[in-house]
C-alpha positions in Angstrom: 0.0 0.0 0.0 1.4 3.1 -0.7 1.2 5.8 1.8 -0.7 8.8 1.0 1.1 11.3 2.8 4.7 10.6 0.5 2.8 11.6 -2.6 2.3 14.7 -4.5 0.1 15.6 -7.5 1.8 16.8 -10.8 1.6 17.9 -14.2 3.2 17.7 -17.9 2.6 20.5 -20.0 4.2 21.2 -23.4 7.2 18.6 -22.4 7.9 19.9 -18.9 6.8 18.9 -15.9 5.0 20.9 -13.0 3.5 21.1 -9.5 1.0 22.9 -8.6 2.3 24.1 -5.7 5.3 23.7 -3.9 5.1 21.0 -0.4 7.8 22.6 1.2 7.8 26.3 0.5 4.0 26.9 -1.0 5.0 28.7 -3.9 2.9 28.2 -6.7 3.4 26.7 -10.4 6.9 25.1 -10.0 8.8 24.0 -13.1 10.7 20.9 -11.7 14.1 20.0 -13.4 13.4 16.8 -15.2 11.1 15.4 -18.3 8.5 13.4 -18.8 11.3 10.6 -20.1 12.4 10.2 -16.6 9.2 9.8 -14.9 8.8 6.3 -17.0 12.2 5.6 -15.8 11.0 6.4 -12.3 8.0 3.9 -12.9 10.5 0.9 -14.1 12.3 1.4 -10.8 15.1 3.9 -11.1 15.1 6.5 -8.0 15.8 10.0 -8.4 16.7 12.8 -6.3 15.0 15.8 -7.4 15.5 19.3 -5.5 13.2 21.6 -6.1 14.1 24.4 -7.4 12.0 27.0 -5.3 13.5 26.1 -1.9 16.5 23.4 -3.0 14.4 21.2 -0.5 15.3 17.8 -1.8 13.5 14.5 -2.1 14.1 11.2 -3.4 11.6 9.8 -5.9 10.6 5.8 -5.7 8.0 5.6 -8.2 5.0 7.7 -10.2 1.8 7.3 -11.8 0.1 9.2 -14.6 -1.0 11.7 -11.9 1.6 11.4 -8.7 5.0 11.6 -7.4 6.1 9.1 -4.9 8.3 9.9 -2.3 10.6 8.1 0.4 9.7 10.8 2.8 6.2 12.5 3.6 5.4 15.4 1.5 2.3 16.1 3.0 
């Protein structure tokens, strides 16, 4: 089962991808530093840290879905 609280919502648009709003900082409509490529790599089973760019707070990713980002810590 995967906890609820290590995920967060996200968006590709125009080959970039996007969160609504930061978890950390708040701030809204944040252009994360990666492609839409790496979240199928993601899904296969390759992690990746990804630091956002708002607040360089950093996460590691463990897997997505067409809609979320799964995280190894809570992001809610």
């Amino acid at each position: 089962m995967i906890p609820f609280e290590n995920t967060w919502p996200y968006d590709v648009i125009m080959g970039d991808v996007y969160v609504q709003e930061c978890p950390f900082c708040r701030k809204e409509q944040v252009l994360l530093p990666m492609k839409p490529r790496e979240l199928v790599e993601i899904r296969e089973g390759k992690k990746k840290l990804l630091v956002f760019p708002c607040c360089h707070h950093r996460v590691t990713l463990v897997d997505t879905d067409d809609d979320y980002l799964l995280a190894d810590s809570p992001l809610r």
